[in-house]
C-alpha positions in Angstrom: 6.4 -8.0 13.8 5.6 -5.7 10.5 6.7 -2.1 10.2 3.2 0.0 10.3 3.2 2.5 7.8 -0.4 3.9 7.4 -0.2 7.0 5.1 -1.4 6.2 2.3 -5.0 5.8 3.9 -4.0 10.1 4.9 -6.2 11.1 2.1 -8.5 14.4 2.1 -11.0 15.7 -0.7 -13.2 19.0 -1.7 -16.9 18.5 -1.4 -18.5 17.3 -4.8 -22.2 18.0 -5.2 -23.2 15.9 -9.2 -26.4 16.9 -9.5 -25.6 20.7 -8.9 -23.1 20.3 -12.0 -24.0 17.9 -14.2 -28.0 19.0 -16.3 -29.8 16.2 -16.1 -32.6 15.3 -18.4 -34.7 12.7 -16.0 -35.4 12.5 -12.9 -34.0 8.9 -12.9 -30.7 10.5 -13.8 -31.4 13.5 -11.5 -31.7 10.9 -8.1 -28.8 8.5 -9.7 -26.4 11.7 -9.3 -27.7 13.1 -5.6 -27.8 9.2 -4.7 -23.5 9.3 -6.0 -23.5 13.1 -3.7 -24.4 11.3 -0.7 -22.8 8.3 -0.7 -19.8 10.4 -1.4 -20.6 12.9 1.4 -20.2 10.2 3.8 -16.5 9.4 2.5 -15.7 13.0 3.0 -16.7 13.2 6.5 -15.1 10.2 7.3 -11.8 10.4 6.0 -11.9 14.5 6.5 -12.8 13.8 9.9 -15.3 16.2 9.3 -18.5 14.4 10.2 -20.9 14.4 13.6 -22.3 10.9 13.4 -21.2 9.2 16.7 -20.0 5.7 16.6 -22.6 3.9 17.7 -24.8 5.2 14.8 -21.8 4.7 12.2 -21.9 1.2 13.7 -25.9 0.8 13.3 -25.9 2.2 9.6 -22.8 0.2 8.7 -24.6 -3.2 9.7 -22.8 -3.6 12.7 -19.0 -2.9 11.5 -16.7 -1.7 14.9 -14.1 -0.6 12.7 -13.9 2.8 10.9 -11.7 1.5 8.2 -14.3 -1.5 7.3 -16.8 1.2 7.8 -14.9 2.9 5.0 -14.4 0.0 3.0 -17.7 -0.5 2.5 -18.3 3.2 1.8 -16.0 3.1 -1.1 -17.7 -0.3 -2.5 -21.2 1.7 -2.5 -19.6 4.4 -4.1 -17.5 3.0 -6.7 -19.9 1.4 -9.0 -21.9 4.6 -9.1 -18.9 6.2 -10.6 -18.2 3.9 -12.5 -21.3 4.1 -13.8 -21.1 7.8 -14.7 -17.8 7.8 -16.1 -19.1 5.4 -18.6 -21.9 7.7 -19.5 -20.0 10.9 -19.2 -17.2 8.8 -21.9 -20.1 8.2 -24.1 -20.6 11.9 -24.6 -17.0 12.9 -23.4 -16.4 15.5 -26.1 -19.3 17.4 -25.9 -18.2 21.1 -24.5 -21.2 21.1 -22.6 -20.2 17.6 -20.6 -16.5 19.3 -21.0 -17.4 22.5 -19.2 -19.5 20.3 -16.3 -16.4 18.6 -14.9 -14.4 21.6 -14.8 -16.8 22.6 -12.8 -17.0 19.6 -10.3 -13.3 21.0 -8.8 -12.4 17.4 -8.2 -9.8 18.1 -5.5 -7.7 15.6 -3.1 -4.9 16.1 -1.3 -1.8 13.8 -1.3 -0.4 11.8 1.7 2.6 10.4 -0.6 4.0 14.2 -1.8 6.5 15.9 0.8 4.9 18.8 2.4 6.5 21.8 3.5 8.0 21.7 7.5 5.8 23.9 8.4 2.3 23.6 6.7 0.1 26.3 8.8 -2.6 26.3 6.5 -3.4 22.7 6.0 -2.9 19.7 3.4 -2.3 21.2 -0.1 -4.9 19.8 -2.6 -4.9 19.3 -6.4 -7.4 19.9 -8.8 -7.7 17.8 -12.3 -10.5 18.6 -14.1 -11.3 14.7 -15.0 -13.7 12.2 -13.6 -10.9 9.8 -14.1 -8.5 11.8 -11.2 -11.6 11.3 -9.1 -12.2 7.2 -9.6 -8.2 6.8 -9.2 -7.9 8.4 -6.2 -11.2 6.6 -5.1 -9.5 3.4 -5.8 -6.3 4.5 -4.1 -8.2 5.2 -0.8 -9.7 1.9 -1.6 -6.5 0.2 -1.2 -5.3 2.1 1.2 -8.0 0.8 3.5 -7.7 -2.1 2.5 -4.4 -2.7 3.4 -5.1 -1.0 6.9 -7.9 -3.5 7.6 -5.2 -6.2 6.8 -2.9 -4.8 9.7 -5.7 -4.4 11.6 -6.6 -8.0 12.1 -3.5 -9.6 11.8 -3.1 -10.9 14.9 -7.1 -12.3 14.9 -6.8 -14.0 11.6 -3.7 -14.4 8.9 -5.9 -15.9 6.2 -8.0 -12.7 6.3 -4.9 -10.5 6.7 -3.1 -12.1 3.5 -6.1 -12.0 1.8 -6.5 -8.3 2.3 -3.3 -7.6 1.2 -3.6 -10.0 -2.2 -6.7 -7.6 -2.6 -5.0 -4.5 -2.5 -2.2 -5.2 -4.3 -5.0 -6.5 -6.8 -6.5 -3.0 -6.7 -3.2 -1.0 -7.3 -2.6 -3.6 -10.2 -5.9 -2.3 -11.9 -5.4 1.2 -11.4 -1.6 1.0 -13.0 -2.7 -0.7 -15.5 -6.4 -0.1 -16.3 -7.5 3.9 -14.7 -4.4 5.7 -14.6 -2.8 5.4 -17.6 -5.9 7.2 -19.8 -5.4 9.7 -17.1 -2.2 11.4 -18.1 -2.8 13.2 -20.9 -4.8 15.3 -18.4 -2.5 15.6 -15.7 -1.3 18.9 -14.8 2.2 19.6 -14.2 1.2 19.3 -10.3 0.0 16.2 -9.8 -0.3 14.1 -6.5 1.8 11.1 -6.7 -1.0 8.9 -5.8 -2.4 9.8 -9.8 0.5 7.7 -11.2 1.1 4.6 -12.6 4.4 3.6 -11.2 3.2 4.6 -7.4 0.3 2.5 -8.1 2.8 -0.1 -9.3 4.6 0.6 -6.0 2.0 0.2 -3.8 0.4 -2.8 -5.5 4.4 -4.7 -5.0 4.4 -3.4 -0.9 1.4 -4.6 -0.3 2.0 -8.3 -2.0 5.8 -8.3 0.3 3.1 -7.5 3.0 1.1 -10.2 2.1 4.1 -12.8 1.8 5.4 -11.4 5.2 1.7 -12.9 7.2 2.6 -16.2 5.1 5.8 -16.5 6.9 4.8 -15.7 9.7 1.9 -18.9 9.5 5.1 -20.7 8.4 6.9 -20.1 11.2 3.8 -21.5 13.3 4.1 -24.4 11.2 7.5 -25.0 12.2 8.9 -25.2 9.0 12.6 -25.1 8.0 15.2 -22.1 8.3 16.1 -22.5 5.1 12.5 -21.9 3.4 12.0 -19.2 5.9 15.0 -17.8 4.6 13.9 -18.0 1.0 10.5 -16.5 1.8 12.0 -13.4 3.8 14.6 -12.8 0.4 11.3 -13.2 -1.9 9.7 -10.0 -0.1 13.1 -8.3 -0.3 13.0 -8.9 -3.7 9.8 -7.5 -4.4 10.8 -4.2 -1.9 13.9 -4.2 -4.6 11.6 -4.1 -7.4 9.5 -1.4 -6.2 12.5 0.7 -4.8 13.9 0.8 -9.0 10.6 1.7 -9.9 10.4 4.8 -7.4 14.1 5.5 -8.9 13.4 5.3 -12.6 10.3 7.1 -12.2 11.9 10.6 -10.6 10.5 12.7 -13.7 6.9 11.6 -12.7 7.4 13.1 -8.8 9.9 15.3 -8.0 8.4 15.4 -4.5 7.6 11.6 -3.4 8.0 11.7 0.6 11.0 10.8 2.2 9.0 8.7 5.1 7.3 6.5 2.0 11.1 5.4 0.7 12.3 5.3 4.1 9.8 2.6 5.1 10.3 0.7 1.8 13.8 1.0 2.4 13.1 -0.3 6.4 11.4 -3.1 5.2 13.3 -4.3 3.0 16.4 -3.8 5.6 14.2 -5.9 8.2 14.0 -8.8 6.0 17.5 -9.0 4.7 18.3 -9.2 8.5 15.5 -12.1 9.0 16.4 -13.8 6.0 20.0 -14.3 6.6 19.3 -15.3 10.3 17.6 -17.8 8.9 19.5 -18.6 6.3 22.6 -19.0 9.0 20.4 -21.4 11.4 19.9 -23.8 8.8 23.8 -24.0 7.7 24.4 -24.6 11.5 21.9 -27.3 10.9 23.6 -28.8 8.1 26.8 -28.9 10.0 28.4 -25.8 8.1 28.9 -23.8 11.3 31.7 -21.8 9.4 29.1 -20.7 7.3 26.3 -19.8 9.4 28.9 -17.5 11.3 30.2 -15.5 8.4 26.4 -15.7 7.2 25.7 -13.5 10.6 28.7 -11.6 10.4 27.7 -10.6 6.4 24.3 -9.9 8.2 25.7 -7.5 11.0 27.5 -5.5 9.2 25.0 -4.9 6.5 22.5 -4.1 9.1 24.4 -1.8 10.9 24.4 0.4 7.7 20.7 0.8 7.4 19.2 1.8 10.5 16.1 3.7 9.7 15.2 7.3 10.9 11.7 6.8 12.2 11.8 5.7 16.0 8.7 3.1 15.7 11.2 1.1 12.9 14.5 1.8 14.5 13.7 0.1 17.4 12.6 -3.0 15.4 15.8 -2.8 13.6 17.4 -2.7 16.9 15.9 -5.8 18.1 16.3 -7.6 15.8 20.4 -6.9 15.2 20.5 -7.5 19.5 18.7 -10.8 18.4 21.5 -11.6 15.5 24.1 -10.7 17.8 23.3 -13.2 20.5 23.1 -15.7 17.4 26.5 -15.0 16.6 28.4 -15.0 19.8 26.4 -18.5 20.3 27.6 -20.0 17.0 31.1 -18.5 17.6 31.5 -20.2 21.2 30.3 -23.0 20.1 32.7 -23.2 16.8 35.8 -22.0 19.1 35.1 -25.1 21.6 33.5 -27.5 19.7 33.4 -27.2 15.7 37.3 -25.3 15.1 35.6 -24.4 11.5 37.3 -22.3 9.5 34.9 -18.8 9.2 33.7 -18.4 5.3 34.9 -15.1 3.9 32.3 -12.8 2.1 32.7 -13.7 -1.4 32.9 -17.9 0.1 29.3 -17.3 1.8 26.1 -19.3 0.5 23.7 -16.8 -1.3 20.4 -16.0 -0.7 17.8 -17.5 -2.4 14.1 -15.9 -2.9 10.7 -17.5 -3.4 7.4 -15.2 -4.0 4.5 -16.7 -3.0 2.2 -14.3 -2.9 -0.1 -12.9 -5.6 -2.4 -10.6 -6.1 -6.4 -11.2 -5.9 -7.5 -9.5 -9.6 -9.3 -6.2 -9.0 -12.9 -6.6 -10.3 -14.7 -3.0 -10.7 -17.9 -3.3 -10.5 -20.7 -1.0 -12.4 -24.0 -0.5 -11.6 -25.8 -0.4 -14.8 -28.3 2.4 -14.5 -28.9 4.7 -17.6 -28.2 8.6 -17.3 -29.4 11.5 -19.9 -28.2 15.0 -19.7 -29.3 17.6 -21.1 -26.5 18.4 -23.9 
């Protein structure tokens, strides 16, 4: 079982109209930018939850697709390239005050679903403007992985390979944007600025959704049969990328002074889940090698760390909970059996075996893709 954490996907956006904004000299260029309006429209009703289309006519012009988030999917694949497309022609001319004065104008506006909101926030989601084309392809891409990842959950139980392969893919498209997008971006960022326009929640992201990825490969493993003590090493190698993104939240406080506390708790969750599953493991295949002494103090180590990190959201306490009832059982098993049977002296904490983590999951490289189509403005 995986915790489900689906915020990211929360996004909201302003209306855009392009070719309202931007002068355009053709009317190639004048039907390139309504042709990016509409197939942006579409996003915003979606994810706004703002349009009338009923399903079976979302289904129809989708070619088919049942679900809203591969509906949404392939929205954003329509979409990206066309913006792609004009922020490579908008760059050209980029510091031309005419082009300058045109994407003020666009109010490119997005809300975050990664910022702490107030406890009471009558008036809706708070939205931020930056005044760059660039704000608007990053959060593009973030929604992009969002849904991704969402699509992965979504058929997990129908078909791991597709589920990790999701996941490799957004952690492949949260790679990019830390590395490639968002960088360029912060010379323009305001002093407000959604965490979702950063490179370290990018970074973040990209590591969550590659433990997520490594999480359906143990879970084939563990259909496989395979050992305890790789199943151990797997679990500690998605703990280990949870670690990595948890000292990057950490070191990054001056970015976001506001990161929500339900994002860190679930990263925190996770990682707290795995520790458990991974020692449980880890103690099952001791008992196999005879080292029942060690698999108990293995359990006990276990215990006691997971009784320190319950989380606060119901959904993932109660998988905490089952899983310590499950690790208790384990131990009053191995103990009985080790009073009666073994007589092993218990290992102490500093005599236990550690941990050992393998990664095995990477990310799928993040391709953008640009469709080449030429656009004049009048400048």
């Amino acid at each position: 079982m995986m915790m489900h954490f689906p915020d990211p996907s929360k996004l909201k956006t302003k209306q855009i109209v392009f070719e309202g904004i931007f002068p355009a000299r053709d009317s190639g260029t004048l039907e390139q930018l309504k042709e990016l309006s509409s197939k942006r429209r579409v996003i915003e009703e979606s994810i706004n939850k703002s349009s009338f289309i009923t399903d079976a006519i979302a289904r129809e012009m989708s070619g088919g697709l049942t679900s809203q988030c591969e509906q949404d999917v392939q929205r954003l694949e329509q979409y990206l390239p066309l913006l792609e497309n004009l922020v490579h022609y908008v760059d050209l001319i980029g510091d031309n005050s005419r082009m300058v004065y045109c994407t003020l104008d666009l109010k490119i506006r997005w809300s975050s679903a990664l910022a702490s909101s107030p406890f009471f926030n009558l008036m809706g989601p708070k939205f931020f403007q930056i005044d760059s084309l660039r704000f608007e392809l990053g959060m593009a891409l973030f929604l992009y992985g969002a849904l991704l990842r969402e699509w992965a959950s979504e058929v997990l139980t129908e078909d791991m390979v597709q589920s990790a392969t999701l996941f490799r893919k957004a952690a492949g498209v949260y790679h990019y944007l830390a590395y490639e997008v968002l960088p360029s971006l912060q010379p323009a960022l305001a002093p407000e600025r959604p965490p979702e326009a950063t490179s370290s929640v990018s970074s973040v992201m990209s590591l969550i959704c590659l433990a997520e990825a490594q999480t359906v490969t143990i879970r084939k493993a563990e259909e496989k049969g395979n050992s305890g003590g790789l199943l151990a090493k797997l679990h500690y190698g998605v703990i280990q990328s949870l670690d990595e993104a948890t000292g990057i939240l950490h070191s990054s406080t001056r970015e976001f002074k506001d990161i929500s506390s339900r994002f860190v708790d679930f990263i925190l969750s996770s990682k707290a889940l795995h520790e458990i599953r991974s020692y449980k493991h880890l103690a099952e295949d001791q008992k196999n090698a005879g080292q029942i002494g060690a698999a108990v103090g293995v359990l006990r180590h276990a215990l006691n760390n997971a009784q320190k990190n319950i989380p606060g959201e119901e959904s993932w306490r109660l998988i905490i909970r089952k899983e310590i009832d499950d690790l208790n059982g384990l131990l009053q098993k191995y103990e009985h059996e080790n009073e009666f049977v073994w007589r092993e002296k218990i290992l102490s904490h500093d005599e236990l075996p550690l941990p050992q983590g393998v990664k095995v999951a990477t990310f799928i490289p993040y391709q953008p893709q640009r469709w080449e189509r030429t656009l004049v403005f009048k400048i």
